[in-house]
VOGU-3710 file (C-alpha; in Angstrom, 3 decimals, decimal comma):
1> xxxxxxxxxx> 0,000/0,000/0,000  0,970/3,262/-0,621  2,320/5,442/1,905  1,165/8,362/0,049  -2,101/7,372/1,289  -4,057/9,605/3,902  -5,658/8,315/6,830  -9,950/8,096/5,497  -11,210/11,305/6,860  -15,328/12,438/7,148
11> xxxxxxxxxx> -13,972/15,188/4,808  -14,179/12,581/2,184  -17,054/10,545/3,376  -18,885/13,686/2,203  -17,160/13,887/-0,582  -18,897/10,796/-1,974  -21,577/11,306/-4,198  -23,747/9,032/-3,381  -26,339/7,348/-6,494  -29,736/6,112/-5,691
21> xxxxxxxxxx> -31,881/3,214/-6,791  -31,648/2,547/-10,839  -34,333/2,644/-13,369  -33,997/0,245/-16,614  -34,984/1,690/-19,901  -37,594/-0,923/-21,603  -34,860/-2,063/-23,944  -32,268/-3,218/-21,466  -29,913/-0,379/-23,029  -29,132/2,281/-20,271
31> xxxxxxxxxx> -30,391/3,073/-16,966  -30,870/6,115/-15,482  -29,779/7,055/-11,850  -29,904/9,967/-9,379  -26,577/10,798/-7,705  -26,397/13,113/-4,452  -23,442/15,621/-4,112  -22,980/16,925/-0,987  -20,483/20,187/-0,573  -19,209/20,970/2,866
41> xxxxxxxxxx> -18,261/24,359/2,850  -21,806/25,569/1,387  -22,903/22,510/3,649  -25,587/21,758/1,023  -26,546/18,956/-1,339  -27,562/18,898/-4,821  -28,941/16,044/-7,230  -27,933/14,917/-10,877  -29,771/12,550/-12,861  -27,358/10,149/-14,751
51> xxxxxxxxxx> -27,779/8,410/-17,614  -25,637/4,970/-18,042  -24,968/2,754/-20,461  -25,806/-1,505/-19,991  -22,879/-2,398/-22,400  -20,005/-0,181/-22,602  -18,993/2,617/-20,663  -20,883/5,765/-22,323  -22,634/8,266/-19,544  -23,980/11,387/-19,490
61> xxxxxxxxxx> -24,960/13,924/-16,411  -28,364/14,544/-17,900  -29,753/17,219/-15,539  -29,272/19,103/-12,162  -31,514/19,783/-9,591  -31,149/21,946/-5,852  -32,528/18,751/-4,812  -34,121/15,705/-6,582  -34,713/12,464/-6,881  -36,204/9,073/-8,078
71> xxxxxxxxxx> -35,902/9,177/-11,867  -38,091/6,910/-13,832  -38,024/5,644/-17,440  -41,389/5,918/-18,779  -42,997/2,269/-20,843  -42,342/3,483/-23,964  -38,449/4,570/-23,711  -39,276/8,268/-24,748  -39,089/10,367/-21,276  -37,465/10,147/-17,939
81> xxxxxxxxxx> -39,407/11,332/-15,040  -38,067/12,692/-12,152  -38,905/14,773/-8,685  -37,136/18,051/-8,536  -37,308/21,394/-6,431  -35,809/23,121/-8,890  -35,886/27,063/-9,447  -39,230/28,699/-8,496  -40,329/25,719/-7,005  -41,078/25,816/-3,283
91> xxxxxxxxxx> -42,076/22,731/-2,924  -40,809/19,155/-4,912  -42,484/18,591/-8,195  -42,837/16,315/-11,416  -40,380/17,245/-13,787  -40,176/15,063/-17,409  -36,895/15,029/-19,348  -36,126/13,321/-23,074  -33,273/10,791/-22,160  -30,550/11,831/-24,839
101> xxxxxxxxxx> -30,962/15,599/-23,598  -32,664/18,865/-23,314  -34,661/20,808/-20,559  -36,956/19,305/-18,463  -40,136/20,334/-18,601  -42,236/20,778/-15,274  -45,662/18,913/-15,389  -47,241/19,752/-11,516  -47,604/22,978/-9,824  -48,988/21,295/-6,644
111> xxxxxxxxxx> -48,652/23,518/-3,384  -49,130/20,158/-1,884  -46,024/18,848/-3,919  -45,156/15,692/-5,088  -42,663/12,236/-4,064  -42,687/8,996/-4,878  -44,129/8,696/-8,796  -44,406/5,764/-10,793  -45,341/5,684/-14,636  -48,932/4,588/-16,220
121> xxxxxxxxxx> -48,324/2,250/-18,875  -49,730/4,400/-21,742  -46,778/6,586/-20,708  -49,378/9,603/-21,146  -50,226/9,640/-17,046  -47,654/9,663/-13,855  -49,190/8,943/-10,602  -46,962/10,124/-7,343  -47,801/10,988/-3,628  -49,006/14,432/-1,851
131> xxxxxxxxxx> -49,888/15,087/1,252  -52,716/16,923/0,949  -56,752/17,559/2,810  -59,248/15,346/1,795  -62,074/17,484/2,030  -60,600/19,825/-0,673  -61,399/18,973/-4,216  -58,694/20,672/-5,935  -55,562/21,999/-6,241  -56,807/25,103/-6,192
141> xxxxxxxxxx> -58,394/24,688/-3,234  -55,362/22,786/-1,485  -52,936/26,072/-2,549  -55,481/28,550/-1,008  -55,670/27,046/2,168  -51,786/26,648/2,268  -51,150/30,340/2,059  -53,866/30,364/5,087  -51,672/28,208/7,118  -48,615/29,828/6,346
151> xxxxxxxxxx> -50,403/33,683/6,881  -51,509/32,830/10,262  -49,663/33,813/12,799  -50,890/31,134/15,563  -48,561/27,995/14,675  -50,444/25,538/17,489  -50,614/22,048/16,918  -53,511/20,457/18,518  -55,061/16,874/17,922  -56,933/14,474/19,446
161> xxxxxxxxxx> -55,654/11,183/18,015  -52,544/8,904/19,483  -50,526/9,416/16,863  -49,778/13,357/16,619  -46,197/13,634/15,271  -43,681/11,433/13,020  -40,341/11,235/13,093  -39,592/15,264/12,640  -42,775/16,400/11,657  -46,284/16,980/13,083
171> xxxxxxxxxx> -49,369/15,214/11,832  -51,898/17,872/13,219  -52,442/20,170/10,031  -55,095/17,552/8,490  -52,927/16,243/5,378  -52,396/12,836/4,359  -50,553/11,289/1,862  -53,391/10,782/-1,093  -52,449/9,411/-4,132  -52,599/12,146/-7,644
181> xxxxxxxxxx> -52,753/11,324/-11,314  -51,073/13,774/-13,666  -51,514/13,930/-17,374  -48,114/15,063/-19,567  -50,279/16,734/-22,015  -51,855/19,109/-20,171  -50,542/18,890/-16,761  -54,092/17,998/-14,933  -53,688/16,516/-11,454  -56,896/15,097/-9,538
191> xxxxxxxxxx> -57,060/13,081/-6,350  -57,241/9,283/-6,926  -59,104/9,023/-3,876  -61,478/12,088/-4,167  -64,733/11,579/-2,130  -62,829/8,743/0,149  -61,984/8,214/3,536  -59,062/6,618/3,440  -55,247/7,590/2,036  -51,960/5,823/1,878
201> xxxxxxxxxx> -50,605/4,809/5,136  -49,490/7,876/6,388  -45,573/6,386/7,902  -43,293/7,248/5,533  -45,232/6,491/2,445  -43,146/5,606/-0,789  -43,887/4,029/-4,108  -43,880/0,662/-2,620  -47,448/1,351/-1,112  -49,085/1,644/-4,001
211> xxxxxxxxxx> -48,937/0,155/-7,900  -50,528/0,379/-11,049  -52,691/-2,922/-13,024  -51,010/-3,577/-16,497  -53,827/-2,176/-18,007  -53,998/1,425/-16,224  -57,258/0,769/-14,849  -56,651/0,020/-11,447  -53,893/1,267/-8,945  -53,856/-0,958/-5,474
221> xxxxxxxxxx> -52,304/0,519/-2,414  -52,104/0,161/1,371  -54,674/1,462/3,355  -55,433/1,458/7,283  -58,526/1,777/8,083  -58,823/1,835/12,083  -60,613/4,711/13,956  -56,394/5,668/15,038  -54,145/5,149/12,533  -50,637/3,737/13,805
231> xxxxxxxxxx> -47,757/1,573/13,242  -48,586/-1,430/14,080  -52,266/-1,686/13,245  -53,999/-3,850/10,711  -53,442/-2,882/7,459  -55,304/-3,905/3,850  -55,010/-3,672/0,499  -57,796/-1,947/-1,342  -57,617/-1,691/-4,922  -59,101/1,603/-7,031
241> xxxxxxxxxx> -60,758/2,081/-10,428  -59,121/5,266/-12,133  -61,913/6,083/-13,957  -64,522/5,839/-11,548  -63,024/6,048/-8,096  -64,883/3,095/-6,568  -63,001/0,646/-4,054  -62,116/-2,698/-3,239  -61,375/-3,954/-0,067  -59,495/-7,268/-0,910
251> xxxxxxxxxx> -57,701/-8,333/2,459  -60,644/-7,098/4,537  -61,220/-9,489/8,050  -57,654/-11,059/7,170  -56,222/-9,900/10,737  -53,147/-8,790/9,287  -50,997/-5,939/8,328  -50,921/-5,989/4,440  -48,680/-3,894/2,471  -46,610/-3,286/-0,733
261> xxxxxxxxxx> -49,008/-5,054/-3,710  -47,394/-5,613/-6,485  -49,079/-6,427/-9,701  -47,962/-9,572/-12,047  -47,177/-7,732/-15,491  -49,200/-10,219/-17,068  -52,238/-9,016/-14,969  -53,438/-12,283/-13,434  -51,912/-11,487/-10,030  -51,390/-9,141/-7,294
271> xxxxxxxxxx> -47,919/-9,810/-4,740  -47,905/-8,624/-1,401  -46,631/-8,386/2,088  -48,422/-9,601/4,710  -47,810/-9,555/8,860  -49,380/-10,886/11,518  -48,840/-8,168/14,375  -51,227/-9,562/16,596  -48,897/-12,386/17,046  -45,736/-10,191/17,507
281> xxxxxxxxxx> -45,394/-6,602/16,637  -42,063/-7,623/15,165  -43,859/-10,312/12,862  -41,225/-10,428/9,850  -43,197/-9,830/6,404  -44,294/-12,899/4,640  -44,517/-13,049/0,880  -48,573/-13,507/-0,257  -49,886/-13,950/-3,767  -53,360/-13,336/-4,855
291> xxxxxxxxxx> -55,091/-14,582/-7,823  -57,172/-12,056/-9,155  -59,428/-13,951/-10,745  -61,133/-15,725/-8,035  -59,573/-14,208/-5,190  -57,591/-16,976/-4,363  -54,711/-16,571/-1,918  -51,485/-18,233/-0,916  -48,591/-18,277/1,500  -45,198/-18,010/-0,919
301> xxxxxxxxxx> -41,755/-19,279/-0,086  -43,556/-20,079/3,499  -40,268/-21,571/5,147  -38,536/-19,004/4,251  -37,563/-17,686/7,911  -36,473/-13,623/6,023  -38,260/-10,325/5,814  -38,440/-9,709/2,492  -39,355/-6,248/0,554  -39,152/-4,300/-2,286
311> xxxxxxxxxx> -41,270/-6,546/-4,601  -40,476/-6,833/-8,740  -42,059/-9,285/-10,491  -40,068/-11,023/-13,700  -41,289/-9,544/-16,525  -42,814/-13,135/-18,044  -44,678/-13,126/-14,215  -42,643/-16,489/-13,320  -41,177/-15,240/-10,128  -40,291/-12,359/-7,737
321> xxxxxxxxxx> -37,577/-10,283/-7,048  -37,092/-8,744/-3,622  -34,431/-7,503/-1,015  -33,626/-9,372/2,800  -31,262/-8,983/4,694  -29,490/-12,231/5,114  -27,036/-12,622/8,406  -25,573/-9,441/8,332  -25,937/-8,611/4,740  -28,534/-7,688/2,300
331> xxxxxxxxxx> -29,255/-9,723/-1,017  -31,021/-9,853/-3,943  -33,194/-12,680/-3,998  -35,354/-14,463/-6,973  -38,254/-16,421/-5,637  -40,051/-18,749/-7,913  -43,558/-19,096/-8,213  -43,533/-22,794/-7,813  -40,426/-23,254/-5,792  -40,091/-23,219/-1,616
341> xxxxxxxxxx> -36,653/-21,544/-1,484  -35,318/-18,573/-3,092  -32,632/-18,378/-5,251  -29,664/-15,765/-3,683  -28,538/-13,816/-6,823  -26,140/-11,152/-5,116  -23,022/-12,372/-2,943  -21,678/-10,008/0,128  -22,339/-6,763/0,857  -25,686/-5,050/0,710
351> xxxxxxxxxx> -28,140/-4,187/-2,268  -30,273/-0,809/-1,958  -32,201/-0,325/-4,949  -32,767/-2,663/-8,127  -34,253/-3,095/-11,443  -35,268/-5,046/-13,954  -34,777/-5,906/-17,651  -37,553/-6,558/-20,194  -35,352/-9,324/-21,271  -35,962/-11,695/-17,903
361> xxxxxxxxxx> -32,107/-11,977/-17,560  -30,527/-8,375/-16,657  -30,830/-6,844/-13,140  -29,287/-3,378/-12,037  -28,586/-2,294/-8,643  -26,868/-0,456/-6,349  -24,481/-2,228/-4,202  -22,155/-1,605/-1,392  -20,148/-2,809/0,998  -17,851/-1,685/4,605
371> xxxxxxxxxx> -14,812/-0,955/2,484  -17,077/-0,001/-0,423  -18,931/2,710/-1,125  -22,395/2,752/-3,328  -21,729/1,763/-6,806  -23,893/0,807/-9,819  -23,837/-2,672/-10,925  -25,092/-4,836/-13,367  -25,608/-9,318/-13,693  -27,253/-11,270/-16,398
381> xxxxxxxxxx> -28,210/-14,934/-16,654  -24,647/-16,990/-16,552  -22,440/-13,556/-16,358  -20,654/-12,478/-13,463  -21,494/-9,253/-11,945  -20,260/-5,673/-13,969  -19,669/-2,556/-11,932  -21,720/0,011/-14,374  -20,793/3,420/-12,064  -18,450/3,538/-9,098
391> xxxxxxxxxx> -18,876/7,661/-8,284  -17,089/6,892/-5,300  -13,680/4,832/-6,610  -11,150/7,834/-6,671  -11,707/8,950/-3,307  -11,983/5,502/-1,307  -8,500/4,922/-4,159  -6,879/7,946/-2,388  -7,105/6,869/1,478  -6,187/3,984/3,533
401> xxxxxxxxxx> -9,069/1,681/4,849  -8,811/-0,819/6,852  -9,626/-4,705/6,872  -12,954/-5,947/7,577  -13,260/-9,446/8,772  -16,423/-11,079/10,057  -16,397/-13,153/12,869  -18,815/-15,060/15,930  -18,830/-14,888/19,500  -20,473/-17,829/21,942
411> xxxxxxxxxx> -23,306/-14,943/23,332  -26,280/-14,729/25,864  -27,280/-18,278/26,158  -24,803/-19,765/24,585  -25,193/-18,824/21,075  -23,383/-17,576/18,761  -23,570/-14,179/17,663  -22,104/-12,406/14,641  -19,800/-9,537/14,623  -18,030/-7,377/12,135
421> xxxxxxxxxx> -14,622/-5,728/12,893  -12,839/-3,051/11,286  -9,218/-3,110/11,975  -7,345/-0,023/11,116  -4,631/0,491/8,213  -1,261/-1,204/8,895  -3,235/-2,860/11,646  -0,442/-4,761/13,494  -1,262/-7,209/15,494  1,530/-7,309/18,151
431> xxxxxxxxxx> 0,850/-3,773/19,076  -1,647/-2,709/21,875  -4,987/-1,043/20,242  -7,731/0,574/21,230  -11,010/-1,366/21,213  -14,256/1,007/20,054  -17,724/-0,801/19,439  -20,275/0,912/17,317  -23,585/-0,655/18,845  -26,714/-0,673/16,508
441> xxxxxxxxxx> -29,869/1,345/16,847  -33,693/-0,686/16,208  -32,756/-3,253/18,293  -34,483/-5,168/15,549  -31,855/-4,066/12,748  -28,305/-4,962/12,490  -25,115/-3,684/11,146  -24,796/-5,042/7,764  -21,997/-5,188/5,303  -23,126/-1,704/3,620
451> xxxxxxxxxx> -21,374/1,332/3,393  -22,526/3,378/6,169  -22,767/7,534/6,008  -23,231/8,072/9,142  -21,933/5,666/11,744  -19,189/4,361/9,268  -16,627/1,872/10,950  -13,421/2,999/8,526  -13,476/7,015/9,869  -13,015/5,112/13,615
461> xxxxxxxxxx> -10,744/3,084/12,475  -8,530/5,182/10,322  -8,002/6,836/13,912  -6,258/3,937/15,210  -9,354/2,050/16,771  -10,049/-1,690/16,439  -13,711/-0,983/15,877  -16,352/-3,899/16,712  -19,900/-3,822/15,432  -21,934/-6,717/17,450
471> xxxxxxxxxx> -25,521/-8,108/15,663  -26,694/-8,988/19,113  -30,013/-10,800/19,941  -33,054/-8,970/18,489  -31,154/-7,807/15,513  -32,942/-8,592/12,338  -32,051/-11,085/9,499  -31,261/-14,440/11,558  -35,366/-15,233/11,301  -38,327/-14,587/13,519
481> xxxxxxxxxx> -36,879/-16,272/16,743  -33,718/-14,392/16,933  -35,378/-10,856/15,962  -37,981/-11,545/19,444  -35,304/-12,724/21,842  -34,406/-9,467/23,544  -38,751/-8,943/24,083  -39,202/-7,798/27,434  -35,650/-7,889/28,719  -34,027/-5,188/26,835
491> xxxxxxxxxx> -30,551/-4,775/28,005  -29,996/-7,977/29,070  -28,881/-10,470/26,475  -26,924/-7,615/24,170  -25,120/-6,760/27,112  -24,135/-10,519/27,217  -23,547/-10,665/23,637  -21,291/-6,819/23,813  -19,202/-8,513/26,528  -18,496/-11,304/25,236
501> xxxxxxxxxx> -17,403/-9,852/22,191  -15,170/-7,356/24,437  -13,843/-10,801/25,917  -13,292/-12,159/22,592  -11,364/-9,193/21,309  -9,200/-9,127/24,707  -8,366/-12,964/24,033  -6,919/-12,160/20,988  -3,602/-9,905/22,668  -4,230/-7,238/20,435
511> xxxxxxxxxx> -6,479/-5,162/22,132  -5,362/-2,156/25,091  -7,683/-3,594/28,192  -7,283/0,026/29,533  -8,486/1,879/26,284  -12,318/0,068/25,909  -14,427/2,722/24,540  -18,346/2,416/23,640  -20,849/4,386/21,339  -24,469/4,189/20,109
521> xxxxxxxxxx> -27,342/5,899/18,752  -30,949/5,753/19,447  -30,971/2,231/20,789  -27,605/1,777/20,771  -27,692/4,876/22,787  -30,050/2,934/25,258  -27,468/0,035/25,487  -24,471/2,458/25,855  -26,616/4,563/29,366  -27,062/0,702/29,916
531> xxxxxxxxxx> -23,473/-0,134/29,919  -22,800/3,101/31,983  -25,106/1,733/35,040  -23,851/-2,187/34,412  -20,239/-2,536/33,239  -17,003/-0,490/34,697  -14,430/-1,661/32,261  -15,161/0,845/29,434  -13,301/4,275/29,453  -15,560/6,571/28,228
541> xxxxxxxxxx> -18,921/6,649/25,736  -20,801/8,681/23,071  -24,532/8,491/23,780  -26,234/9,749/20,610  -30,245/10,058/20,321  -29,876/6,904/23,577  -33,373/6,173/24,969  -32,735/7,197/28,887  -35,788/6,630/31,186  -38,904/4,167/29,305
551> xxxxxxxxxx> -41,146/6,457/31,553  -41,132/9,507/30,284  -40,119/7,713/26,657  -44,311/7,962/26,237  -43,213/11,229/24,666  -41,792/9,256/20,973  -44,018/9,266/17,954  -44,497/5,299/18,460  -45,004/4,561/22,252  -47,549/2,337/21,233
561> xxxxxxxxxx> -45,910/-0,599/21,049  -43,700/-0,438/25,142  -46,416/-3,519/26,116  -45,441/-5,620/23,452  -41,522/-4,987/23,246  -40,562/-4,111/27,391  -43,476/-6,522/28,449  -45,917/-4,170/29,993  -46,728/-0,355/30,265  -45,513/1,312/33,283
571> xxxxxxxxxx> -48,426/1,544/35,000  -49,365/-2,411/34,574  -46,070/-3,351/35,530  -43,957/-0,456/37,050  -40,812/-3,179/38,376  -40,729/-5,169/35,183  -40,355/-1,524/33,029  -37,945/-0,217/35,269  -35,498/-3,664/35,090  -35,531/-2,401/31,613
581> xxxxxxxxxx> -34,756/1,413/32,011  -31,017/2,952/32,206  -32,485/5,424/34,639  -33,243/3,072/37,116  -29,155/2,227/37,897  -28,232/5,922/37,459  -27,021/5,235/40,809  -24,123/3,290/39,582  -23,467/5,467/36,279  -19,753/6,649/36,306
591> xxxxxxxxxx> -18,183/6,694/33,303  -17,351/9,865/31,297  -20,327/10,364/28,317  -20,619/12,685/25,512  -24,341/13,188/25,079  -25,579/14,200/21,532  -29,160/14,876/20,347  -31,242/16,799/17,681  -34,300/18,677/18,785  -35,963/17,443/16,004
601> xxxxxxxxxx> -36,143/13,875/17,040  -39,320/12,706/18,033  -38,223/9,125/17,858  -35,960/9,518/20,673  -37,075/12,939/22,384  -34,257/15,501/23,016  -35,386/15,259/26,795  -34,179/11,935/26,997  -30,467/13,257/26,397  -31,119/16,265/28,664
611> xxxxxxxxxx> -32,255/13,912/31,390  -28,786/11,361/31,153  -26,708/14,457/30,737  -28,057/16,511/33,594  -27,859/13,091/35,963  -24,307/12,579/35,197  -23,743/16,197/36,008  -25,606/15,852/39,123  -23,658/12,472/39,871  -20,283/14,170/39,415
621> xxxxxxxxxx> -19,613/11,984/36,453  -17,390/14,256/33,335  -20,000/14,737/30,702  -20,451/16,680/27,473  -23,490/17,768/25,819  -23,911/18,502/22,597  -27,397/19,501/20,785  -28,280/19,638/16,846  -31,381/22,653/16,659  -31,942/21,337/13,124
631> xxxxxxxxxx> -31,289/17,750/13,237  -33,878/14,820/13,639  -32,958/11,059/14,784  -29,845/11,307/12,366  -27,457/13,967/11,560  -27,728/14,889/7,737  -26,139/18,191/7,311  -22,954/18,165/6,218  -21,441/20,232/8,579  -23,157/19,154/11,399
641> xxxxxxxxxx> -21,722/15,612/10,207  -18,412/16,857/10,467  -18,655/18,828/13,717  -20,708/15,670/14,901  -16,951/12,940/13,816  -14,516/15,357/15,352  -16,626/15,797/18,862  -17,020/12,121/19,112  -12,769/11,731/18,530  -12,239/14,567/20,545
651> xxxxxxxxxx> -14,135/13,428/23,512  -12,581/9,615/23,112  -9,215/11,001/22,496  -9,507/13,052/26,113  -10,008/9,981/27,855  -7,064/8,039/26,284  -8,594/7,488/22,677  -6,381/7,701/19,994  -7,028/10,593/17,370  -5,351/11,474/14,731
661> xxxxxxxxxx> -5,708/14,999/13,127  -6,551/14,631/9,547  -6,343/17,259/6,810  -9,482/19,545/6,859  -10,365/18,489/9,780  -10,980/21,861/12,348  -10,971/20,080/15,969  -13,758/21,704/17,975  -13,311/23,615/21,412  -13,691/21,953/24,391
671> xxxxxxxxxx> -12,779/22,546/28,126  -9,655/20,685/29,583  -10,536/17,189/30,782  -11,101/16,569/34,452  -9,776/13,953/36,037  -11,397/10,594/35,499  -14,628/9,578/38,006  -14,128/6,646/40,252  -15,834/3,382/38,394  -18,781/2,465/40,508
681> xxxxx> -19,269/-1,581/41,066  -21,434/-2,980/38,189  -24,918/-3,965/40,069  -25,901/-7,345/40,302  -28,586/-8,975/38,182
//
């Protein structure tokens, strides 16, 4: 390796651009994808939509955008759509493009604005999503009462319903995400569901809620129709006639959440996802196929013991394509109509986005890895995969990264657990190194082989950390049983499975046993106040958007399920929550935490790190805080990103991390470090 090389910096993290999910022209030809640049000293981002060649290497940037996304080839190969705020535009709207060139033309002025389109297959019509009122008949209407909102100078939320707010935004102005047809020719919109009750469900709606029959007559989508709308609730699909508006319930009394319906392109069928949530709230999807002649259902792939999504049907309507992740990764798979098993067609890493070809053989898709970044691939029947567009290559080319190597640890219970570790450049193993794990949010997720952009494992590492990413119990793609075992004793097996990793990576003589460092976000947060009140061997910790106290956790956008996943409410079973909540051994917290939150999380309320950092103050325990205004569950700005890497070194590197100071790099201010808190006795169990 070169020694020229530079130490992998967040500088050039965000300097990645970073493509999105391909779309397939209907000859198999070229594909068309949207790439994010992100520029750190305007700390803004801006969109391009790329056009890329199957065979060869031509590409072309084909348009720009402040901010866009999700291009689309239209049926008949003649346009590319594409959502775009763009000059003028307040709000994101349909823009159409011809693929070899030339200015795209705007088809909605919505006030409402637009996400998530897909294509009619006359290529005449685009349907998308806007959150807009259903009493209002048209866009006239919705645009008037905008400007009345935005005039009035009382900005109250009030509501009456138990779900009020969503991730970073408020659900109390009467909009919901309906479903709009556009025409190219004259740029008409109208409501889909004009006259109805019901909309798409309303958290985070995308294009896999809804799709279009074949023939354009009929779009189905996802509806729930309880009294209070939630995560978590039953959920059908009803199917619409575009002409006339009337509705189908077709999943009605089925006791199960139903989402994503897919249509067969030869129009006998209609895919879907189905869970059963009364069973478990964490019910993995199961594939379901319809006939819709008849009505006749069935279970697909039933053994299958994976969460599948994303659902593409072949184009000859012989089999599926979807996404799972897969023991810490994230294939494509194929799944035959007639067979039990699905066929794996991607190897490591993780797959993001995918399309097909008309020919039944090509699939495009954007893949990446932990020493990776997104690129653009393509595979056909009996060829190995092509990399199509690596945006990234030249940068990840210029720096050092270091190994990856996945290994298992005997955890909780004796089994074994997976973990990924990151060793850093010119790792060497008879040297002493710090140890740094990066525990995962969810807890049902996991850290997959993927190129992460905001917790990535190669800017810790390139700092001289041997960095350890545990997929402890509850973490998803190891089935059903292994995603429920943490249910009502959060804390207590992924400490188990964390330690024994730590053990593991102590065995090996390579690892400082003075320099053990921990960090988390959101429930990796929670483990991290966990570890604080349960283990004295780590140095110091970085608790971002960490659930602190279950309690006065009622305050998150999706309380509704603490019965199922802690085992009771707090008021049914006040001992049994508070086994389960870091607050409740605050007595024995004593190890030095930098607290980070954005005030725009509702997932993890900023209270709950104002309530861990004002107890460590109160303990005595050295503590940092340090709070994002404009950030939400993640941090997405650029320079927040940045500020939010060299905080999180800084504070490890006072306590005996190792940091490195890497070019661009601006270390941020921070008061000299006082001396280290006695460790307090971990408390018995």
């Amino acid at each position: 390796m070169s020694s020229s090389l530079s130490p992998f910096s967040v500088e050039e993290l965000w300097a990645i651009p970073r493509p999105g999910a391909p779309s397939l022209a209907p000859d198999g030809s070229r594909l068309v994808v949207a790439l994010t640049r992100y520029d750190l000293a305007k700390n803004e981002a801006h969109d391009e939509i790329w056009v890329q060649a199957v065979r060869g290497r031509a590409r072309r940037r084909l348009a720009e955008a402040s901010s866009g996304s999700d291009p689309r080839w239209s049926p008949d190969g003649r346009r590319i759509a594409f959502i775009a705020k763009r000059d003028g535009d307040e709000v994101p709207q349909v823009y159409v493009i011809d693929p070899d060139g030339g200015e795209a033309r705007r088809v909605t002025r919505l006030a409402t604005g637009a996400s998530n389109l897909r294509w009619f297959p006359d290529g005449r019509h685009l349907a998308f999503i806007s959150w807009a009122w259903p009493d209002l008949a048209t866009p006239q209407a919705q645009a008037r009462r905008m400007r009345e909102q935005e005039k009035d100078p009382v900005k109250a939320h009030a509501s009456e319903h138990l779900s009020y707010r969503y991730w970073d935004h408020w659900l109390t102005d009467g909009r919901v995400p309906r479903i709009y047809i556009a025409s190219l020719g004259g740029g008409q919109c109208r409501d889909l569901l004009g006259g109805s009750a019901f909309s798409l469900l309303w958290f985070d709606p995308s294009r896999e809620f809804f799709d279009i029959s074949p023939d354009g007559r009929e779009i189905a989508l996802s509806v729930d129709f309880s009294a209070e709308p939630k995560w978590g609730n039953d959920c059908d699909i009803v199917t619409v006639d575009v002409a006339s508006g009337k509705w189908k319930n077709l999943t009605a009394g089925s006791r199960r959440s139903n989402t994503e319906p897919s249509y067969s392109p030869d129009g006998r069928r209609l895919a879907y996802l189905s869970c059963d949530y009364h069973r478990s709230l964490d019910d993995q999807p199961r594939l379901s196929i319809r006939e819709r002649k008849g009505g006749a259902t069935r279970r697909l792939a039933a053994e299958w013991d994976r969460a599948p999504s994303h659902l593409r049907w072949a184009r000859d309507s012989s089999a599926l394509y979807c996404l799972a992740e897969d023991r810490g990764h994230q294939p494509l798979f194929r799944v035959a109509l007639e067979d039990t098993q699905p066929e794996r067609l991607t190897g490591a890493g993780t797959v993001t986005g995918f399309d097909l070809g008309s020919d039944g053989r090509t699939v495009v898709y954007t893949h990446s890895s932990m020493c990776l970044p997104p690129e653009v691939c393509a595979r056909s029947a009996n060829e190995a995969e092509r990399v199509l567009f690596a945006p990234g290559q030249r940068i990840v080319e210029r720096a050092r990264l270091g190994e990856v190597r996945e290994l298992r640890v005997t955890g909780a219970g004796g089994e074994p657990v997976q973990m990924w570790v990151t060793y850093p450049p010119r790792f060497d193993p008879a040297r002493k190194w710090p140890l740094l794990h990066l525990i995962h949010g969810g807890p049902h997720s996991a850290w997959l082989d993927f190129f992460h952009f905001r917790w990535n494992a190669q800017i810790f590492a390139a700092q001289g950390y041997v960095v350890v990413s545990v997929n402890y119990h509850g973490s998803s793609g190891w089935g059903q049983s292994f995603l429920e075992s943490d249910n009502g004793c959060y804390g207590e097996k992924e400490l188990a499975d964390l330690e024994a990793a730590t053990d593991f990576m102590l065995a090996q003589g390579c690892i400082d046993p003075r320099r053990l460092y921990a960090a988390g976000g959101s429930y990796g947060g929670y483990m991290v106040a966990w570890l604080n009140g349960h283990s004295s061997r780590y140095r110091a910790y970085v608790c971002h958007a960490g659930c602190w106290d279950w309690v006065s956790m009622m305050a998150t956008d999706v309380y509704s399920y603490f019965n199922h996943e802690l085992g009771a409410f707090h008021w049914d079973d006040e001992q049994r929550v508070m086994r389960q909540s870091p607050h409740h051994f605050a007595g024995n917290c004593a190890t030095p935490t930098l607290v980070i939150h954005g005030e725009l999380d509702y997932r993890v309320p900023a209270a709950q790190g104002l309530q861990y950092y004002a107890t460590l103050k109160a303990r005595g325990v050295p503590a940092r805080l340090l709070v994002f205004p404009d950030e939400n569950h993640w941090i997405l700005k650029p320079r927040n990103a940045q500020r939010w890497t060299q905080e999180f070194l800084d504070w490890l590197a006072r306590f005996g991390g190792s940091r490195l100071k890497t070019p661009g790099a601006v270390a941020a201010k921070a008061p000299a470090a006082p001396k280290r808190a006695r460790q307090a006795p971990a408390p018995r169990r």
